[in-house]
C-alpha positions as CSV (number, residue, x, y, z in Angstrom):
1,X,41.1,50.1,27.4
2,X,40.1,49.4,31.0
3,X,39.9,45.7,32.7
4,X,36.0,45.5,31.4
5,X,36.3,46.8,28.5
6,X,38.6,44.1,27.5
7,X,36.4,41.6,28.8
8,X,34.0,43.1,26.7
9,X,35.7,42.8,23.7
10,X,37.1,39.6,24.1
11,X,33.4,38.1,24.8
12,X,32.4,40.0,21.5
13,X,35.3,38.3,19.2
14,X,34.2,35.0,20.9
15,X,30.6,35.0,20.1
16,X,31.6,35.9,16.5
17,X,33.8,33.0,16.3
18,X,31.5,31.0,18.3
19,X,28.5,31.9,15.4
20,X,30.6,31.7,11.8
21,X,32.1,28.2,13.3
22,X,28.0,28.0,13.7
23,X,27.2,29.1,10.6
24,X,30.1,27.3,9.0
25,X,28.7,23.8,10.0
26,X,25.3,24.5,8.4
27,X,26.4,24.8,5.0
28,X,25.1,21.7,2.9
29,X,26.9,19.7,0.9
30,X,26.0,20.8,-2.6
31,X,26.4,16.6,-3.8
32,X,24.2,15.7,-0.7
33,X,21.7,18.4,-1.5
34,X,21.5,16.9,-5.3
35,X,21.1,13.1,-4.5
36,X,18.2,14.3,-1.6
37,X,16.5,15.7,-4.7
38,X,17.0,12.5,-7.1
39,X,15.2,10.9,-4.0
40,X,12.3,12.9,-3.8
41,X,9.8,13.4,-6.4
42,X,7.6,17.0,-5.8
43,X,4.2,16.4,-5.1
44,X,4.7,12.7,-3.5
45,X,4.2,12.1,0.2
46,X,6.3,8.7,1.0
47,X,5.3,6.8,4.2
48,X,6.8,3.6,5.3
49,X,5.7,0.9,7.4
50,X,1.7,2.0,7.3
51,X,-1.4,0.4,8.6
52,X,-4.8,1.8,6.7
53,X,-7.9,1.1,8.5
54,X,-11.4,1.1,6.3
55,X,-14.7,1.1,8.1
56,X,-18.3,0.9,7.9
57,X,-21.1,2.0,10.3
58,X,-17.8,1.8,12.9
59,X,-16.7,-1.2,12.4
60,X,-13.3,-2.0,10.9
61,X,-14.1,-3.8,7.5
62,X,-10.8,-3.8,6.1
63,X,-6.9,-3.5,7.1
64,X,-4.0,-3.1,4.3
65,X,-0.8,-2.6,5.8
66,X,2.5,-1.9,3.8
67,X,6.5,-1.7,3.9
68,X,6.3,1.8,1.6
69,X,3.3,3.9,0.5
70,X,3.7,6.9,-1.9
71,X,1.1,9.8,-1.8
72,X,0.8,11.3,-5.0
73,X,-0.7,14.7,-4.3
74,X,-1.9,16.1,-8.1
75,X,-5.2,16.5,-8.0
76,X,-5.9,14.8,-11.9
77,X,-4.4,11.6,-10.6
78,X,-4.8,11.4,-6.4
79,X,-3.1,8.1,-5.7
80,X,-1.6,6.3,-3.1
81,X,0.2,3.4,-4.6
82,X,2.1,0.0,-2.9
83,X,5.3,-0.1,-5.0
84,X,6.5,-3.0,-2.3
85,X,3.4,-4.9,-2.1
86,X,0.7,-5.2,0.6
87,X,-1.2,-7.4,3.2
88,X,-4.9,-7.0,3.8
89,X,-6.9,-8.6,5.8
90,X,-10.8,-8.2,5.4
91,X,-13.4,-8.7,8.2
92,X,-17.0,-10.1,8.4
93,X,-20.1,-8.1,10.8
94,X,-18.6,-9.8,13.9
95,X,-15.2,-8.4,13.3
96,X,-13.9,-11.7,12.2
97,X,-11.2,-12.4,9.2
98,X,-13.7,-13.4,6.3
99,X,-10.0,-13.3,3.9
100,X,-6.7,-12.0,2.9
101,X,-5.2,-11.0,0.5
102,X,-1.0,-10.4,-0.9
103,X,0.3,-9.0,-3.4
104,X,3.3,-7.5,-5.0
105,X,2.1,-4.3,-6.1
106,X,-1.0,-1.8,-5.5
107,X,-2.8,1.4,-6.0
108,X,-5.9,3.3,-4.6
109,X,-7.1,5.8,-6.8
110,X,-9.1,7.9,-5.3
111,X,-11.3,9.9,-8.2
112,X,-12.8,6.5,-9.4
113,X,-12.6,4.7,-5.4
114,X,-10.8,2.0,-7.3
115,X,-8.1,-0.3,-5.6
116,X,-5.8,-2.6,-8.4
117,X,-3.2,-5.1,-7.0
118,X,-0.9,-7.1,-9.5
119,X,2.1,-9.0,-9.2
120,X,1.4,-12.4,-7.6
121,X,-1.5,-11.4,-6.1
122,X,-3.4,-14.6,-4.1
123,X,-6.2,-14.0,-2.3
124,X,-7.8,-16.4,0.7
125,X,-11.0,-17.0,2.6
126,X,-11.7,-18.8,5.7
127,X,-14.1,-21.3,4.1
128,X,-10.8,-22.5,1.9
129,X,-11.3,-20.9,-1.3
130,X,-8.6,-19.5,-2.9
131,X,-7.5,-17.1,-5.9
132,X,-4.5,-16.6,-7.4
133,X,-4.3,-14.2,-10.4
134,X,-1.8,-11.6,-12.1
135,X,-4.1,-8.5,-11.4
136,X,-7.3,-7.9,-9.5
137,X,-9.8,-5.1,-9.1
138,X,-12.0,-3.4,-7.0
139,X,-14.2,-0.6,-6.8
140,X,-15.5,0.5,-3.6
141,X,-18.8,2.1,-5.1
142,X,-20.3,-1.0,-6.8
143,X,-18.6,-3.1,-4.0
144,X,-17.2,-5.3,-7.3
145,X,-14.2,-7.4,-7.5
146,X,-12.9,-8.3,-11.1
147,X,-10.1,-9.5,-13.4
148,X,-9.6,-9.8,-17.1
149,X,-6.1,-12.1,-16.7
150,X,-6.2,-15.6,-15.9
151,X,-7.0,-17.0,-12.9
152,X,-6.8,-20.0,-10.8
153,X,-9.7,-20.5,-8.4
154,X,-9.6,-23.2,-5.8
155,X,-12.6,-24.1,-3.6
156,X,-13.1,-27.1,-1.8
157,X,-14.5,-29.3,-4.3
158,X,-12.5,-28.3,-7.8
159,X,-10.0,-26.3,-9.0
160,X,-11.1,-23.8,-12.0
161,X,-8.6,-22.8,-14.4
162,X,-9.5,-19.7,-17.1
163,X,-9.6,-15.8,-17.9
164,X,-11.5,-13.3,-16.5
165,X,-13.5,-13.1,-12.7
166,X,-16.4,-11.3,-11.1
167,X,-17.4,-11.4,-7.6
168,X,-18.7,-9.5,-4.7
169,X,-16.1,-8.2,-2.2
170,X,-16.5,-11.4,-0.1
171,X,-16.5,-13.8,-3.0
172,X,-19.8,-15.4,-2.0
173,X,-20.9,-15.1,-5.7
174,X,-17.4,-15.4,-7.2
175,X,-17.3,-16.9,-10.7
176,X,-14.7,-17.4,-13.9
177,X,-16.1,-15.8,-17.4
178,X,-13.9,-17.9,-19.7
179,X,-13.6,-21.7,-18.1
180,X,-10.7,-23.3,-19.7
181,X,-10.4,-26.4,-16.8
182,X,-12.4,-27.7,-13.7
183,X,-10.3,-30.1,-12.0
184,X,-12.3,-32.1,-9.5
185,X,-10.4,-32.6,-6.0
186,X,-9.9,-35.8,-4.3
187,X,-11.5,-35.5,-1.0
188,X,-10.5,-37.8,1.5
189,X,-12.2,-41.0,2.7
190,X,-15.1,-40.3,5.0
């Protein structure tokens, strides 16, 4: 073998040890490969750290943000569900904060345009009313909030104690079905 042909073939055995080291590296971990799948469920989509923006006639009307969201993709059941809580903040016609509301846990489903929230779930208005409540409802058709658990309502005047809740999504007409206490508040000295 002549000068280049040596070359030649010593350039050849290095590529191929060049590529099965390559090739070598790519090979997964079978244990890795099984605790990926554990992790991820087929047919979920999972997000973290998201901002969902809800508008009407172009004007924001509503932001939820949250740590995780998972997006459950079957088409029986589309979901997208808060399994580390969520913060939303809800906006007047001006673009102003009209209320928030937390809670520990959420879900939108999206065949009945239904959002539920549970676990510690207290929501506020700007004109000092406030709810706090185990679970709360709303559906985005009839524009209804509701709740058959018990619920504490504060407003500026008393504090209602009892089960069950209807309102409108801005809680202008909020009221308890099933009174079981109306504490009057001591307002101060004018």
């Amino acid at each position: 073998m002549d000068g280049s042909g040596q070359q030649k073939a010593w350039r050849a055995a290095a590529i191929a040890v060049f590529l099965l080291s390559t090739l070598a590296g790519c090979i997964n971990d079978p244990a890795e490969v099984a605790e990926l799948a554990e992790r991820m469920e087929a047919g979920v989509e999972v997000a973290e750290n998201v901002e969902i923006l809800w508008s009407d006639s172009a004007r924001i009307r509503v932001i939820a943000t949250a740590p995780i969201m998972l997006n459950y993709l079957d088409n029986a059941d589309q979901r997208q569900e808060f399994p580390a809580g969520l913060h939303v903040t809800f906006f007047d016609e001006h673009q102003d904060t009209s209320s928030t509301l937390i809670a520990q846990w959420g879900v939108y489903r999206r065949r009945v345009n239904e959002i539920t929230v549970r676990d510690s779930v207290i929501w506020e208005s700007v004109d000092l009313q406030r709810l706090e409540t185990e679970e709360l409802n709303w559906q985005e058709n009839t524009q209804r909030i509701y709740t058959s658990k018990f619920v504490v309502l504060r407003q500026p005047d008393y504090l209602i104690t009892g089960y069950g809740l209807e309102a409108d999504q801005s809680f202008a007409n909020a009221r308890v079905l099933q009174v079981d206490g109306r504490i009057p508040l001591n307002r101060p000295e004018e």
